[in-house]
N, C-alpha and C positions, 0 to 999 in steps of 0.2 A: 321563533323557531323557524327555521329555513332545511326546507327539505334536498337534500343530496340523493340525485338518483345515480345507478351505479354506473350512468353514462356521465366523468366527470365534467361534462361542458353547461350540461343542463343542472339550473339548481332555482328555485321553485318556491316560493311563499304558499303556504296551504293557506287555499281559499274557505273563507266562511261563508258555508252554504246558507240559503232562506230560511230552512226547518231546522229541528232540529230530532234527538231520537226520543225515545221513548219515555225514556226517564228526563226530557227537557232539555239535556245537553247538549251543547252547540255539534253541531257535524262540520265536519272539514273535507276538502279534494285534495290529493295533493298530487298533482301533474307535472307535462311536460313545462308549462307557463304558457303555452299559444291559446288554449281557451277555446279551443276545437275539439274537447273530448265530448260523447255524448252526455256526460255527466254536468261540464260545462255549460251546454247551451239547454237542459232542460234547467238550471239554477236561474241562467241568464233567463229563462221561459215565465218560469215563477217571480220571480223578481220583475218585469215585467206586468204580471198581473195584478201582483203586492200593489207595485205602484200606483197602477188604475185605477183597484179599486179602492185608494187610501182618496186619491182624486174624489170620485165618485163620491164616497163617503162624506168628505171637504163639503161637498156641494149639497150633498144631502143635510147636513148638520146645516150648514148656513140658510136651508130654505125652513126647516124645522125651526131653528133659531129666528131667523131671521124678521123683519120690518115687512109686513106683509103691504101695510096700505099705504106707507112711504112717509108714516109721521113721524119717523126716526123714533120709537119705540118697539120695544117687541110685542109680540100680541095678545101674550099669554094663552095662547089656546094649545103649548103642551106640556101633557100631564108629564107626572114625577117618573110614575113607568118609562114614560118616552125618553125624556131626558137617562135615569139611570141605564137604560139602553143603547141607547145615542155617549155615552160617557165608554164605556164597557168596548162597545166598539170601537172608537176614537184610540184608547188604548191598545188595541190589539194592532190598530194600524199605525201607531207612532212606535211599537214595538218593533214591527215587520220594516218599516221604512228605516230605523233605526239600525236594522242589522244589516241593512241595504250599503246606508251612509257608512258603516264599518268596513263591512269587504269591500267595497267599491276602494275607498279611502287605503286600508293596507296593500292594495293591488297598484298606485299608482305607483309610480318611477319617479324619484329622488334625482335631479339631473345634480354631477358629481362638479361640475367650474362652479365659481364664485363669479363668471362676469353678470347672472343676472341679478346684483346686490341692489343696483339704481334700479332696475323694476319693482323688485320687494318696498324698496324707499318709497316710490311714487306710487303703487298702491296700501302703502301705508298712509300716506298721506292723504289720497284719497278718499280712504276709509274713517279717516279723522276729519276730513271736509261732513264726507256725510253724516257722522253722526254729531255731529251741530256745536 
């Protein structure tokens, strides 16, 4: 859906915000496209924090998980609570990250030539290198 505002030069992909409303359903902006509205840059704010604390989270799961005395085992010292916990949240933040990867992803720019077809080749090929 591509929004037409009634100035016909500007036309505008609605942004998928961080949250969403009440009853769970996505929220959308739909603007001029510069990404300087207030609305904008408190999404950009939140989205921002999503990300840190999915980070944070990351690090935290890996030390909870983690090889504490370096014998390439885990240590078993957490409980089922911790774990169901630690799960619960990892979810909410592969959720949040997930809607991130979305807006960010319909917001980039499609360049309209075909000369970059030999870059696409070469990091295809690349991508076939790396994975073995």
């Amino acid at each position: 859906m591509i929004h037409q505002s009634h100035d016909a030069t500007t036309v505008s992909q609605p942004r998928l915000l961080p949250w969403s409303n009440l009853d769970g359903k996505p929220c959308y902006l739909v603007g001029d496209g510069s990404g300087n509205s207030h609305l904008a840059r408190l999404a950009d704010n939140v989205e921002s924090v999503q990300l840190d604390m999915a980070e944070e989270l990351l690090d935290h799961a890996a030390d909870l998980l983690g090889d504490g005395d370096g014998d390439g085992e885990v240590d078993g010292n957490t409980t089922a609570h911790q774990l169901r916990f630690l799960a619960a949240r990892l979810v909410e933040a592969l959720h949040d990250v997930h809607r991130i990867a979305h807006s960010r992803g319909a917001r980039l720019t499609v360049p309209d030539d075909d000369d970059d077809d030999d870059d696409d080749e070469r990091v295809d090929a690349e991508f076939a290198d790396d994975r073995g």
